[in-house]
N, CA, C and O of each residue as an XYZ file, in Angstrom:
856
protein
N     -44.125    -32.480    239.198
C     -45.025    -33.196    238.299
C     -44.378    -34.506    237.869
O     -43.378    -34.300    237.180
N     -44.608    -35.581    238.039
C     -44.758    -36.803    237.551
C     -44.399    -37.068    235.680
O     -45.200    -36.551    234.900
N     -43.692    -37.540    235.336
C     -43.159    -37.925    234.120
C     -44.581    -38.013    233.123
O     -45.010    -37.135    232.374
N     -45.133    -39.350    233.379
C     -46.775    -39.531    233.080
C     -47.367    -38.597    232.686
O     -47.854    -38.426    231.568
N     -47.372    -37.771    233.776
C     -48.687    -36.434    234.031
C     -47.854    -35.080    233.149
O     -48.304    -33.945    232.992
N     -46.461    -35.646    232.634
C     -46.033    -34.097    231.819
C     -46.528    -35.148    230.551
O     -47.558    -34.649    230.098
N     -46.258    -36.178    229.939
C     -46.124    -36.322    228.978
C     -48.140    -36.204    228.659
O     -48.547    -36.252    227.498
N     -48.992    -36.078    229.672
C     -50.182    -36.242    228.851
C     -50.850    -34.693    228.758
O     -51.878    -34.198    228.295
N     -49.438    -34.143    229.603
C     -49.794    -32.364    229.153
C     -49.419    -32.474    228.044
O     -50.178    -32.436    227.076
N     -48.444    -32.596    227.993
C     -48.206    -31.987    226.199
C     -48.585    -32.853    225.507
O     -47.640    -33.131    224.768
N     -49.626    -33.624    225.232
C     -50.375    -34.594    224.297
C     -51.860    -34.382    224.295
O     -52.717    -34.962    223.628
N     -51.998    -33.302    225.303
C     -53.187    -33.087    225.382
C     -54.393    -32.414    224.402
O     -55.586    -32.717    224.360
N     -53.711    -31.470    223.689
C     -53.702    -30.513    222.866
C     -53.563    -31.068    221.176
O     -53.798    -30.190    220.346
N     -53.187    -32.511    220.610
C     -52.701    -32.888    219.761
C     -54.053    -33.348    219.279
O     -55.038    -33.721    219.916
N     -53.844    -33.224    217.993
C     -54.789    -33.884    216.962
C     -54.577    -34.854    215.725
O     -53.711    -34.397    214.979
N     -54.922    -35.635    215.439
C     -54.225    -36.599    214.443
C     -54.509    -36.055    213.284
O     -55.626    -35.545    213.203
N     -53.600    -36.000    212.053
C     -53.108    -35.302    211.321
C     -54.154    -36.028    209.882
O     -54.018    -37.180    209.472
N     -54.887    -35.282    209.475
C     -55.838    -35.664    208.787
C     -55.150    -36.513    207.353
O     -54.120    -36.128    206.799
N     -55.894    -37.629    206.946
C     -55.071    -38.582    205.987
C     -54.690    -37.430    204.650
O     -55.414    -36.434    204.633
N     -53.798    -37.505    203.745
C     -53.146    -36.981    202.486
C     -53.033    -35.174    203.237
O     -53.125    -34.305    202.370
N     -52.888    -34.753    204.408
C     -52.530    -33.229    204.685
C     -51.338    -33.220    204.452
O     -51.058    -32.215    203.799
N     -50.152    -34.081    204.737
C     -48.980    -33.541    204.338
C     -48.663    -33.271    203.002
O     -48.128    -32.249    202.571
N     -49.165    -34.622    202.141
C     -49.109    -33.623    200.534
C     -49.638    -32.806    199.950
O     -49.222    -32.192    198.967
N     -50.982    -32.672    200.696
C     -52.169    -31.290    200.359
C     -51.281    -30.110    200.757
O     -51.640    -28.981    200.426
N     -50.513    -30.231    201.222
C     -49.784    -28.743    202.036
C     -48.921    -28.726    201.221
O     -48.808    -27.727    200.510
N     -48.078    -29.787    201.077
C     -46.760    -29.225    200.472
C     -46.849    -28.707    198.796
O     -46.224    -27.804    198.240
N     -47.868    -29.644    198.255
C     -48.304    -29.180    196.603
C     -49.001    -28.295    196.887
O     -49.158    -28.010    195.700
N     -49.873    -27.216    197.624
C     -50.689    -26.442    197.420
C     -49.501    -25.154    197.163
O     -49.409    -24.242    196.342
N     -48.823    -25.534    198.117
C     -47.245    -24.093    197.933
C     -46.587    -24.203    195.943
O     -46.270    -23.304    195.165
N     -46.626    -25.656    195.786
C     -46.547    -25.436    194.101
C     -47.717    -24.278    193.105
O     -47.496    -23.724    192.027
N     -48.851    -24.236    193.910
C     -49.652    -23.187    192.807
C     -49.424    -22.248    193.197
O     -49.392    -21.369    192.336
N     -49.092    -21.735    194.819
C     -48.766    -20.828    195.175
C     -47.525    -20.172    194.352
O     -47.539    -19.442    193.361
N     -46.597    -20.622    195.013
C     -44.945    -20.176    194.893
C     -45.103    -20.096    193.085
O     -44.777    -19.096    192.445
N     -45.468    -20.915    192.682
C     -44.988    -21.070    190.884
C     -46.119    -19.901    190.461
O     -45.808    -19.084    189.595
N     -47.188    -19.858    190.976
C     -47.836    -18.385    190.451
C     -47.047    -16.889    190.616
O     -47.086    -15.777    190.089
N     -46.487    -17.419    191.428
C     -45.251    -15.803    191.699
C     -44.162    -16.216    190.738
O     -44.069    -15.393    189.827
N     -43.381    -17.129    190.647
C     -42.729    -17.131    189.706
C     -43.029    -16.728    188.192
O     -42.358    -16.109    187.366
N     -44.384    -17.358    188.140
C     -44.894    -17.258    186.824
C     -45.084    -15.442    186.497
O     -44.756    -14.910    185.436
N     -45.623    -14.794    187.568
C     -45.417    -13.460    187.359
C     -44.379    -12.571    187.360
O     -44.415    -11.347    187.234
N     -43.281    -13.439    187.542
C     -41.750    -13.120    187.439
C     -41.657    -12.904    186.200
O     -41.531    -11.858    185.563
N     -41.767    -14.520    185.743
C     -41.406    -14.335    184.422
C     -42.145    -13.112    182.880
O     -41.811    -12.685    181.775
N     -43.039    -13.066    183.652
C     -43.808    -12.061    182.922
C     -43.455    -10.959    182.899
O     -43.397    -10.384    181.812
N     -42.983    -10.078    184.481
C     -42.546     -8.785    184.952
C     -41.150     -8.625    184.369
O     -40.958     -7.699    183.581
N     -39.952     -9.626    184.763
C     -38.735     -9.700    185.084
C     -38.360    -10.317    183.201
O     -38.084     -9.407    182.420
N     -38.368    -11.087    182.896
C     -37.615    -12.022    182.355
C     -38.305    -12.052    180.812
O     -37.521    -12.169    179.870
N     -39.532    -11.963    180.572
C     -40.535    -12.012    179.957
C     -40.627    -13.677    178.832
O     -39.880    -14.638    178.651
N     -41.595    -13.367    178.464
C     -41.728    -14.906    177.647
C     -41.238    -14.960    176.019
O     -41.213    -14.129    175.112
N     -40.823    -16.536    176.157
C     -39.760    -16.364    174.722
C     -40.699    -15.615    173.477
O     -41.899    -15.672    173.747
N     -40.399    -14.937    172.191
C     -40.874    -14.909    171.692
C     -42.085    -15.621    170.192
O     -43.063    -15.353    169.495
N     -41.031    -16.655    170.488
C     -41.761    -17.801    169.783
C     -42.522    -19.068    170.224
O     -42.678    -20.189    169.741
N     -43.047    -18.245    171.660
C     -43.658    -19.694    172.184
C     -44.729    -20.759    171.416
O     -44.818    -21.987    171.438
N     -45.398    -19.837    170.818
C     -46.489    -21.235    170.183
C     -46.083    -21.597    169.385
O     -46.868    -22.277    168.725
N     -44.924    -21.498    168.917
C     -44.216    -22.501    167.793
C     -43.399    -23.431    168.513
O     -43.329    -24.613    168.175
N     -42.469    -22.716    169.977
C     -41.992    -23.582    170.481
C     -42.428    -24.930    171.214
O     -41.832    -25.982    171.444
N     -43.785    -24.439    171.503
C     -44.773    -25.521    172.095
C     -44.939    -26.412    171.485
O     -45.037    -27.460    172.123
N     -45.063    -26.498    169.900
C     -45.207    -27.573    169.079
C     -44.251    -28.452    169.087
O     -44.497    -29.369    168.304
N     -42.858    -28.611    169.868
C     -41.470    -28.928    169.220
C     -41.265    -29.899    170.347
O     -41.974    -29.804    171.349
N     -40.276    -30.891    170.243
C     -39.968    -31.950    171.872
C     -39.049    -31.339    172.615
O     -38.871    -31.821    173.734
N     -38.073    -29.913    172.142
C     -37.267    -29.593    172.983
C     -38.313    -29.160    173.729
O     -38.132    -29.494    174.900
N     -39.002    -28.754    173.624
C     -39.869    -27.462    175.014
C     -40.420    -27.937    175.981
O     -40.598    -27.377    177.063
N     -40.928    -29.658    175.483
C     -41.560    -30.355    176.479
C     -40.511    -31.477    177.323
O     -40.713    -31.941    178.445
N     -39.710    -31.664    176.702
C     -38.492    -32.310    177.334
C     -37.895    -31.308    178.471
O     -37.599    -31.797    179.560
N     -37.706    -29.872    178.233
C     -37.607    -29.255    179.184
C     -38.403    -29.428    180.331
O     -37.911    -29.810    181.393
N     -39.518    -29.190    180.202
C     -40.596    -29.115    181.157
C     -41.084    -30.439    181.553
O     -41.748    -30.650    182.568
N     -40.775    -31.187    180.826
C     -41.289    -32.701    181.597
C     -39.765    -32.858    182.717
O     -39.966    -33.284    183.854
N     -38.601    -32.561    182.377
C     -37.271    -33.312    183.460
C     -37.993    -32.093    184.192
O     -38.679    -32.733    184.989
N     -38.254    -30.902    184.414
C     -38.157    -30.444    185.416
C     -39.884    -30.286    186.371
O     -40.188    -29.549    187.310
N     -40.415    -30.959    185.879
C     -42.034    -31.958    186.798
C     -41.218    -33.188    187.347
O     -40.875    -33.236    188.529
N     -40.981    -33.979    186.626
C     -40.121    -35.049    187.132
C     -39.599    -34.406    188.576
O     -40.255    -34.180    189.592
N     -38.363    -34.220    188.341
C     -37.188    -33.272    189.671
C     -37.590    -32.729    190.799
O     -37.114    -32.781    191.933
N     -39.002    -31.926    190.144
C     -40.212    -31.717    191.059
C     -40.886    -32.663    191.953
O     -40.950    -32.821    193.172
N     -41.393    -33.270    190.854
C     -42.325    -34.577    191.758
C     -41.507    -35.750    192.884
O     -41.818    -36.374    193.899
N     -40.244    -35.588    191.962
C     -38.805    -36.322    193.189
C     -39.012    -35.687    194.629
O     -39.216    -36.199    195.730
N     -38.882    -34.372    194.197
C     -38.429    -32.976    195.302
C     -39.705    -33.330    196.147
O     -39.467    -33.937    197.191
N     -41.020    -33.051    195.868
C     -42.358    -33.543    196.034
C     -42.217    -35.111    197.162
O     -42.419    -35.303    198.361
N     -41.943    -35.646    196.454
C     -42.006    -37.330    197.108
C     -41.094    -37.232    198.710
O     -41.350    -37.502    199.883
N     -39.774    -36.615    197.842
C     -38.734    -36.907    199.262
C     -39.370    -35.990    200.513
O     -39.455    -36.334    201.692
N     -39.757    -34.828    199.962
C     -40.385    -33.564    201.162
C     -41.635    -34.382    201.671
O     -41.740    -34.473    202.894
N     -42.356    -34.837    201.084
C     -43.876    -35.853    201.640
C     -43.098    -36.599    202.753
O     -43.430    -36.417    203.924
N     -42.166    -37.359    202.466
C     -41.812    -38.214    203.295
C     -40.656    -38.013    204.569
O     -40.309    -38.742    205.497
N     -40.329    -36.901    204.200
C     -38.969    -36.557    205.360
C     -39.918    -35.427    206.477
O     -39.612    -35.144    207.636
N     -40.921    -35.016    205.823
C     -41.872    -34.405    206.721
C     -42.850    -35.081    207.849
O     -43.838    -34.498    208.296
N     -42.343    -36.691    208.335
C     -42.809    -37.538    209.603
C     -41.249    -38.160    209.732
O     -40.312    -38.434    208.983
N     -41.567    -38.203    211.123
C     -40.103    -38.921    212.068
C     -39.802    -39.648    211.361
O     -38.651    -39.363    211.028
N     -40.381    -41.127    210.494
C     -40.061    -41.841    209.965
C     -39.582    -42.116    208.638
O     -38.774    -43.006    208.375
N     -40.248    -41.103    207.576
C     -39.787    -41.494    206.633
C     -38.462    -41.400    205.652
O     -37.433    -40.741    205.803
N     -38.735    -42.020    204.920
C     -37.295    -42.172    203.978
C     -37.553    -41.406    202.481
O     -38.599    -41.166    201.878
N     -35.969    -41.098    202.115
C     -36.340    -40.173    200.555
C     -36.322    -41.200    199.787
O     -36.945    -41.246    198.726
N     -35.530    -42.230    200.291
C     -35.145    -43.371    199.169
C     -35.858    -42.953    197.538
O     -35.322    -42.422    196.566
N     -37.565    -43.553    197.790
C     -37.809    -43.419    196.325
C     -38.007    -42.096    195.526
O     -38.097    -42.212    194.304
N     -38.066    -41.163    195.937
C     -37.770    -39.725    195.736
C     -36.497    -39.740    195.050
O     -36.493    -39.976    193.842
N     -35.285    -39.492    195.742
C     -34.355    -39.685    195.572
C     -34.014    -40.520    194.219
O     -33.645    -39.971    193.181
N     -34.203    -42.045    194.386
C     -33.854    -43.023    193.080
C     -34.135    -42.035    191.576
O     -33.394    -41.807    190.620
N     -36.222    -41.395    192.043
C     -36.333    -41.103    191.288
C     -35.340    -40.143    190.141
O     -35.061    -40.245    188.946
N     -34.982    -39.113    191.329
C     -33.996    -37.651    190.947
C     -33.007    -38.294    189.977
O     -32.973    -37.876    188.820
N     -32.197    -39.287    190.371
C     -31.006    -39.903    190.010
C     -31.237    -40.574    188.747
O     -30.331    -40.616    187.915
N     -32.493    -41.160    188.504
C     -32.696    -41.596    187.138
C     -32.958    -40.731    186.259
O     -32.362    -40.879    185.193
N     -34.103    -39.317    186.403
C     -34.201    -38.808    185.537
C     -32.963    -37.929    185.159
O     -32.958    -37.581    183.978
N     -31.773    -37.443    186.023
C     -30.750    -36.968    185.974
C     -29.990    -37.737    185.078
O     -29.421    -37.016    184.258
N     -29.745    -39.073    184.916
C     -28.492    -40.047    184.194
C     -29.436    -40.146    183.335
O     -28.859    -40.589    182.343
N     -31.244    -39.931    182.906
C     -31.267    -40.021    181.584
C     -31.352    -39.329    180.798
O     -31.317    -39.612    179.600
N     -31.516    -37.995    181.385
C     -31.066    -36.556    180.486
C     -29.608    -36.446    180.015
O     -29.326    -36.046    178.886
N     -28.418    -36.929    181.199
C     -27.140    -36.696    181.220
C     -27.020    -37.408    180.024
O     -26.392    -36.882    179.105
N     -27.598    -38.705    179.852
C     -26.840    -40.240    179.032
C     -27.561    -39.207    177.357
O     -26.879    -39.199    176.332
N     -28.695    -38.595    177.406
C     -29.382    -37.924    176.172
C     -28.219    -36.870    175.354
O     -27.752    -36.938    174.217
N     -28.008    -35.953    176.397
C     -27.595    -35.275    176.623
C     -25.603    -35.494    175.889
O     -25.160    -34.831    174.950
N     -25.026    -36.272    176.456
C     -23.786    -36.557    175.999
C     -23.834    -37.587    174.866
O     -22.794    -37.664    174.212
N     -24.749    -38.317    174.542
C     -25.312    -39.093    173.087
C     -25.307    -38.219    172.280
O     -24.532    -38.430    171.347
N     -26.130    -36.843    172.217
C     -25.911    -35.852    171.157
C     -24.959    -35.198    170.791
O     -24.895    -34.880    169.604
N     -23.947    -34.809    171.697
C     -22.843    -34.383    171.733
C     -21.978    -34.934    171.109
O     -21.168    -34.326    170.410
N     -22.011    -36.276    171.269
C     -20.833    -37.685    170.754
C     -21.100    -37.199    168.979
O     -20.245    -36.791    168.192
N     -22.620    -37.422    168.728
C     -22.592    -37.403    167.346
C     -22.451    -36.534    166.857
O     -22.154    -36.607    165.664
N     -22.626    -34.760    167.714
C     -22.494    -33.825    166.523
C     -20.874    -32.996    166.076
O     -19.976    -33.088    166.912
N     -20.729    -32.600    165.404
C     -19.532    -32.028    164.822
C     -18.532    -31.711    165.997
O     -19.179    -31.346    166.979
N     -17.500    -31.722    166.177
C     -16.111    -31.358    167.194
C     -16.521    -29.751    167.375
O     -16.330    -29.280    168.496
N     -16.898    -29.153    166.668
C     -16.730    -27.806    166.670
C     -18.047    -27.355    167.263
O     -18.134    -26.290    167.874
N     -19.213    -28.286    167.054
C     -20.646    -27.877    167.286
C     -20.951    -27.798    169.203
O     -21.802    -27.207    169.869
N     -19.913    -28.610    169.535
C     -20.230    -29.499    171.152
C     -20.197    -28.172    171.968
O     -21.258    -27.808    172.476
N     -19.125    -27.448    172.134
C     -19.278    -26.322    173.224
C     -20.589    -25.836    172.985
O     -21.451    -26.103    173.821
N     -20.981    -24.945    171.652
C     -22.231    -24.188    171.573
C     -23.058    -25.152    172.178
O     -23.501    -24.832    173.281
N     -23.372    -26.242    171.734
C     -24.234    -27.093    172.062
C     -24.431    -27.502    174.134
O     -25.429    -27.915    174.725
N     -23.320    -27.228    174.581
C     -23.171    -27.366    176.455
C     -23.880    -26.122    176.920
O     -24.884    -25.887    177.592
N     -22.721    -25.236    176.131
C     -22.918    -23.873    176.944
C     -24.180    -22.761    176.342
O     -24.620    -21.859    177.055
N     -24.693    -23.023    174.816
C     -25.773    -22.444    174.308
C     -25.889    -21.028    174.475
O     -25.441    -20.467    173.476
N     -26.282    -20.277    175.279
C     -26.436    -18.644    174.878
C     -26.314    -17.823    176.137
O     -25.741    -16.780    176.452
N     -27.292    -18.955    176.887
C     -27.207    -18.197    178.511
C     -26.808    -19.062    179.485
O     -27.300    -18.959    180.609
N     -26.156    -19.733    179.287
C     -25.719    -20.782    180.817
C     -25.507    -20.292    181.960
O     -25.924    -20.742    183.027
N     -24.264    -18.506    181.642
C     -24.237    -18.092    182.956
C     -25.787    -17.505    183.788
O     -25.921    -17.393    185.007
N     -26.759    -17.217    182.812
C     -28.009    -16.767    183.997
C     -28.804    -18.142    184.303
O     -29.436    -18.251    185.354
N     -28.742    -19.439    183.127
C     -29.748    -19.976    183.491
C     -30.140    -20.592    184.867
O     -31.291    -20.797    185.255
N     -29.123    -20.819    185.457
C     -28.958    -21.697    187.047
C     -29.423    -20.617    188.089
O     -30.040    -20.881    189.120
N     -29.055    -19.403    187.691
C     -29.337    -17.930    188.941
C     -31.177    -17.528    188.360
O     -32.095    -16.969    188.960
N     -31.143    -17.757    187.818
C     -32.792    -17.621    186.949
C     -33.538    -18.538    187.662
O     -34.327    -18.187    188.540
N     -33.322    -19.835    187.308
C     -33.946    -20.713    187.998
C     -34.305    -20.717    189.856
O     -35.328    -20.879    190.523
N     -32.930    -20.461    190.157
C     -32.742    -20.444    191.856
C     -33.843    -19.336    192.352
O     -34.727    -19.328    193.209
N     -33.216    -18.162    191.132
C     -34.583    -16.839    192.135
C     -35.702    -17.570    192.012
O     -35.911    -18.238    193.024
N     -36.700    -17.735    190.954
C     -37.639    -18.127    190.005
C     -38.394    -19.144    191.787
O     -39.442    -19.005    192.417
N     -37.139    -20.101    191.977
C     -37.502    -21.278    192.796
C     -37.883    -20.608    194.656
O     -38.437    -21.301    195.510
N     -37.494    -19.424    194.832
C     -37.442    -19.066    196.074
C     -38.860    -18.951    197.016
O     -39.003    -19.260    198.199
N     -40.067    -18.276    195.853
C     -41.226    -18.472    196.436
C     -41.812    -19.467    196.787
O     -42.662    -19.422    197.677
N     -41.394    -20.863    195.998
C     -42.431    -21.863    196.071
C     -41.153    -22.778    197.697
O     -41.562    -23.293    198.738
N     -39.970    -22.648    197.316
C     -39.068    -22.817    198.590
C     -39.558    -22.305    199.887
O     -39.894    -23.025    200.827
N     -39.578    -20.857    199.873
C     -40.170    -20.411    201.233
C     -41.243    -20.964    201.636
O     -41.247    -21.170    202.849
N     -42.416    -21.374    200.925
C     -43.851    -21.468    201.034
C     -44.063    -23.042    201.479
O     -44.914    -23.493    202.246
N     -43.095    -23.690    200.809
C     -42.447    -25.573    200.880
C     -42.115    -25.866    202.388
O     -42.475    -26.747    203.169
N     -41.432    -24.967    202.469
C     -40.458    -25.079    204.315
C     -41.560    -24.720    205.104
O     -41.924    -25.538    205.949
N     -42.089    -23.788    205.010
C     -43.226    -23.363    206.023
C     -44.023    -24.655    206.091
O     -44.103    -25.171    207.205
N     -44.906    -25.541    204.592
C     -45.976    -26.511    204.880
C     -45.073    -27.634    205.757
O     -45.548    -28.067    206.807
N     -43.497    -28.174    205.194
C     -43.236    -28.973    205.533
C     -42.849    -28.930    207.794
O     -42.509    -29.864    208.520
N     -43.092    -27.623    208.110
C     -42.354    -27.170    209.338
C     -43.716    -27.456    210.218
O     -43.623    -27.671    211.426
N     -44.929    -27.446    209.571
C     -46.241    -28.124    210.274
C     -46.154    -28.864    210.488
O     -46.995    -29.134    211.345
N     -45.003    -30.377    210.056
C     -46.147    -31.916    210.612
C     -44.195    -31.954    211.260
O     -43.621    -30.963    211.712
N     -43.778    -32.872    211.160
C     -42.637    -33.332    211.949
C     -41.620    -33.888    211.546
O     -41.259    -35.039    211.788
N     -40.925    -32.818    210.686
C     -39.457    -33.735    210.174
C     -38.409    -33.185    211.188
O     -38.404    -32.062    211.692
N     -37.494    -34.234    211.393
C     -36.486    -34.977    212.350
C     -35.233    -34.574    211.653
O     -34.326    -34.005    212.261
N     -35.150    -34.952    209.996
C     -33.831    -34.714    209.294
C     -34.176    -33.508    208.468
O     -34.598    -33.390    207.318
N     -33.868    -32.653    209.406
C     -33.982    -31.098    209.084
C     -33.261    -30.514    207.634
O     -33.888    -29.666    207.000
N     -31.901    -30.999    207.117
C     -31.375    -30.581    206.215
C     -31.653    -31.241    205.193
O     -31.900    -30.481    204.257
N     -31.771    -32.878    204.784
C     -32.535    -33.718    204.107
C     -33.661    -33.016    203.527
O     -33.771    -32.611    202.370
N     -34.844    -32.889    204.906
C     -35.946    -32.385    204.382
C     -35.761    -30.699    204.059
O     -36.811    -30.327    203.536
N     -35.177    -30.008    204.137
C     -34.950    -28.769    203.440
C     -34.507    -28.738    202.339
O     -35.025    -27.920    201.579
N     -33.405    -29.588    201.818
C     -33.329    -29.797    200.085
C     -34.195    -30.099    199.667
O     -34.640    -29.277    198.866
N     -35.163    -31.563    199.875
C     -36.535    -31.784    199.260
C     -36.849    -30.945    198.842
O     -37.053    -30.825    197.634
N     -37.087    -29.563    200.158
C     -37.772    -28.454    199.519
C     -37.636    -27.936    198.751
O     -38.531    -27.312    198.182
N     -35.994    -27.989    198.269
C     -35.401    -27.094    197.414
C     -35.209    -27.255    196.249
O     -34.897    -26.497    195.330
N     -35.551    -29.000    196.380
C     -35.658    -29.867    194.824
C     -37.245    -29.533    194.486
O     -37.734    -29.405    193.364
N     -37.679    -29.464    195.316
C     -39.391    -29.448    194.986
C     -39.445    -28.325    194.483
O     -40.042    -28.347    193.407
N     -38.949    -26.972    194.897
C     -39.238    -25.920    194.020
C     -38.461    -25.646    193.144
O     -39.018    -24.955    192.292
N     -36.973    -25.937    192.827
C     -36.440    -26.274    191.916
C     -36.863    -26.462    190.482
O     -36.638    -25.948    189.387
N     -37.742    -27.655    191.112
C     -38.480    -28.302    189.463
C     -39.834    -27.377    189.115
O     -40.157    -27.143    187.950
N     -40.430    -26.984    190.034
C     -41.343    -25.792    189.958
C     -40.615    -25.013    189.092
O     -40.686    -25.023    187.864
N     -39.852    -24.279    189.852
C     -38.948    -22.809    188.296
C     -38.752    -23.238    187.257
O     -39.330    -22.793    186.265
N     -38.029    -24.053    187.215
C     -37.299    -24.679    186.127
C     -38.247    -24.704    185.248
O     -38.197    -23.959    184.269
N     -39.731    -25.955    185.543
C     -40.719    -26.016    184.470
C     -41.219    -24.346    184.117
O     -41.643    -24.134    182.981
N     -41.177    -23.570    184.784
C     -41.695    -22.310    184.586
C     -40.725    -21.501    184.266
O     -41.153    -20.379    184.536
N     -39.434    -21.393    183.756
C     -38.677    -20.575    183.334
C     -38.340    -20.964    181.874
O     -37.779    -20.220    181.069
N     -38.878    -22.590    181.572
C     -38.856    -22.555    179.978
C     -39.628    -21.996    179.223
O     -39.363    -22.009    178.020
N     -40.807    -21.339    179.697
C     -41.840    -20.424    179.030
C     -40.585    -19.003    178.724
O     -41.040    -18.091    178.033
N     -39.368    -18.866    179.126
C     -38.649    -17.675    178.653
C     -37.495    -18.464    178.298
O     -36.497    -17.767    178.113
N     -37.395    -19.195    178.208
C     -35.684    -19.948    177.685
C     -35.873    -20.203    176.373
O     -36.936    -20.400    175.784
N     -34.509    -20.182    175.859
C     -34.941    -20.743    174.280
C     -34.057    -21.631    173.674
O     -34.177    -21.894    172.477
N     -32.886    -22.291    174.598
C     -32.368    -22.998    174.468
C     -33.067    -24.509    173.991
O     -34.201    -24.915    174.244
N     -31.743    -25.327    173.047
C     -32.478    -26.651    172.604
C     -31.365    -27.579    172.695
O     -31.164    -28.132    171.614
N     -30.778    -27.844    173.384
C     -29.934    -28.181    174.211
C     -29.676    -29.746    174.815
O     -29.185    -29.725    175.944
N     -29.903    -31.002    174.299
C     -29.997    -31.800    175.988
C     -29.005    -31.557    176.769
O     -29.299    -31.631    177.962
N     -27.646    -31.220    176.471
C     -26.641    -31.322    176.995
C     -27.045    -30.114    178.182
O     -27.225    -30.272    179.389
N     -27.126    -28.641    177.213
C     -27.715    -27.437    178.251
C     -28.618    -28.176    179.091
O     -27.989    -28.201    180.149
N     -29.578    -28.726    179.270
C     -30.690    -28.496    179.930
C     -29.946    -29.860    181.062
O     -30.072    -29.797    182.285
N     -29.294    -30.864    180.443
C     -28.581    -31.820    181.322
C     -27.751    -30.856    182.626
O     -28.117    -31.016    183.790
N     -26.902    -30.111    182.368
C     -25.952    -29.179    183.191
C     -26.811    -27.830    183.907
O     -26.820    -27.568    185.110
N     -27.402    -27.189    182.993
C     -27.386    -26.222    183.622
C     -28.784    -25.926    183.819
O     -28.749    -24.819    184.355
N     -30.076    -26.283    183.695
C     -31.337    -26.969    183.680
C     -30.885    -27.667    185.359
O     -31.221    -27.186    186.441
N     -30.289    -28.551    185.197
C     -29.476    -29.427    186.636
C     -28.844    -28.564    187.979
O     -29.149    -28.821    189.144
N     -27.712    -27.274    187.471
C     -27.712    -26.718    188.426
C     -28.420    -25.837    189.054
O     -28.127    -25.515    190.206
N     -29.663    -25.205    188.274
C     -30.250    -24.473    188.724
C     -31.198    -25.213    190.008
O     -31.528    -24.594    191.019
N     -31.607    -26.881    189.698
C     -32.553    -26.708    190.861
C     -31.065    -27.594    191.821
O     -31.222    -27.546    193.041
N     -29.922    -28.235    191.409
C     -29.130    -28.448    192.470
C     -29.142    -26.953    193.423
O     -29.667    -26.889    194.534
N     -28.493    -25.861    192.777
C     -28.680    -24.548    193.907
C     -29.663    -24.315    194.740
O     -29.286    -23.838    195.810
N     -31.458    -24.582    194.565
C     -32.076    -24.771    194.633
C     -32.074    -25.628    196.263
O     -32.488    -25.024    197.253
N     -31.728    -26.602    196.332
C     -31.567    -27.538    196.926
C     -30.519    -27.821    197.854
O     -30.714    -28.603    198.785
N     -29.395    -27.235    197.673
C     -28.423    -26.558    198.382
C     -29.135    -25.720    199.317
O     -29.169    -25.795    200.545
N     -29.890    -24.633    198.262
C     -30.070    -23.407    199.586
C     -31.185    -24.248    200.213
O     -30.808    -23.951    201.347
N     -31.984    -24.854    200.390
C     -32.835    -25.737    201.142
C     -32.179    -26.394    202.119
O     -32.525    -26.359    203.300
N     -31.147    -27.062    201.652
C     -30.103    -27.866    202.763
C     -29.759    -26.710    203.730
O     -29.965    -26.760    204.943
N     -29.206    -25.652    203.063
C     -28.685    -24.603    204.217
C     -29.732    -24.008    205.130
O     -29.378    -23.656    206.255
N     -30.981    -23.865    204.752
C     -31.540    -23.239    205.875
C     -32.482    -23.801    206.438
O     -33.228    -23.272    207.262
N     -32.558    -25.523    205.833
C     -33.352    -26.539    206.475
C     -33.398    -26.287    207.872
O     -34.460    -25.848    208.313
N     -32.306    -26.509    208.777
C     -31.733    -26.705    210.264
C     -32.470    -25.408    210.925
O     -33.052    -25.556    212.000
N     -32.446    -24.330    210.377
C     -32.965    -23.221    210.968
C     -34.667    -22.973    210.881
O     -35.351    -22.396    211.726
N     -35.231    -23.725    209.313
C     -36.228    -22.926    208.912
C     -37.399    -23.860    209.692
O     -38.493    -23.494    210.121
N     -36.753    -25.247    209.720
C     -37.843    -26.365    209.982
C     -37.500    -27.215    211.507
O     -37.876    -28.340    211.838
N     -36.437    -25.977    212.468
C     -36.340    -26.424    213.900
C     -37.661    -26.284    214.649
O     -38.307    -25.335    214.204
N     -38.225    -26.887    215.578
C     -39.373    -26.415    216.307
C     -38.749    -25.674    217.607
O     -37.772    -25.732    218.353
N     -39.779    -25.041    217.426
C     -39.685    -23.848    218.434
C     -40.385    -23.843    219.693
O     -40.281    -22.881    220.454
C-alpha cells in the first residue's frame, strides 16, 4: 500500500471535533466526580457542624473560592494540553498567582499574630488528614478527567495528567470545606495546597499510562 492510500485509511473514519467538546467533556466529569465526592463527604467524613453559621463568615468562602480558582487553572491547562498544540501557560500563571496570593495572605497573618499563636495557626487541628482527605475526595473527578481528556489528543501526556489532577484537586478541596473547620490562611495556604499538589502529582504519574493511545 502506498503511503497516500495508508494515510487516507486512517483518516477515513475521522470526524471534526465539534466546537467547545473538549471543555463540555472535561467540566461535565466536575458534576460527575464532585457528586461522588460530595457523597463521600456525607458517608465518610460528614459535614461540619456549624455550617450555616460558617457560611456566613469569609473564612469558608475564601476556602472555596482558592480552591474553584486551582480548579478552573486545573480546568484551563487540561482544555488546552488536550490538542497537539496547546499550551498551559495561562492555566498555569493562573495556579501560581492564586497560590502566592493565599501564601503572601497567609504569612501576613502569621507576621502579625502572637509568637506563640503561629504554629496553631499553620498546623490548626487536622493538617495531617487534610492533604490525604482532599487527594481521596479528588480521585473520582481525576479518573473521570483522564478518561474525557484521553478522547481528543494530548501529546504531553504527564503535563496533561496533572491538569487533571489540578482540576480535580480544586473540585475536593472546594467540597471538603463543607467538613473542614479550619480558619486558617496560613492552613489553607499549605495544606489546602498540598492536598490538590498530591492531586496533581498522582495525575502526573499516571498521565503516560492513562492518556497513551492505544
Amino acid at each position: 500500500m502506498k503511503t497516500d492510500d495508508l494515510i487516507e485509511s486512517l483518516v477515513a473514519d475521522l470526524a471534526p471535533v465539534r466546537p467547545g467538546a473538549v471543555r463540555l467533556g472535561i467540566a461535565a466529569t466536575a458534576a460527575a466526580g464532585g457528586a461522588v465526592a460530595l457523597a463521600l463527604v456525607f458517608v465518610w467524613l460528614g459535614l461540619r457542624p456549624d455550617l450555616a453559621e460558617a457560611a456566613g463568615g469569609m473564612m469558608f468562602w475564601m476556602k472555596a473560592g482558592y480552591a474553584v480558582v486551582l480548579a478552573a487553572a486545573g480546568f484551563w491547562c487540561a482544555e488546552r494540553l488536550a490538542r497537539p498544540a496547546g499550551s498551559p501557560r495561562p492555566g498555569l500563571t493562573l495556579a501560581i498567582a492564586a497560590l502566592a496570593f493565599v501564601l503572601l495572605l497567609g504569612l501576613g497573618r502569621m507576621a502579625m499574630a502572637p509568637p506563640a499563636d503561629r504554629m496553631a495557626m499553620w498546623l490548626g487541628g487536622s493538617w495531617r488528614r487534610c492533604p490525604i482527605y482532599i487527594l481521596t475526595l479528588s480521585a473520582p473527578t481525576l479518573a473521570l478527567a483522564l478518561l474525557a481528556v484521553r478522547r481528543f489528543a494530548p501529546t504531553r501526556l504527564r503535563m496533561a495528567g496533572a491538569a487533571a489532577g489540578l482540576f480535580a484537586g480544586g473540585v475536593a478541596a472546594a467540597i471538603y470545606g463543607l467538613h473542614c473547620t479550619e480558619t486558617s490562611m496560613a492552613f489553607l495556604a499549605t495544606w489546602y495546597s498540598l492536598g490538590m499538589a498530591l492531586s496533581a502529582a498522582v495525575g502526573a504519574l499516571v498521565g503516560p499510562w492513562a492518556l497513551r493511545w492505544r
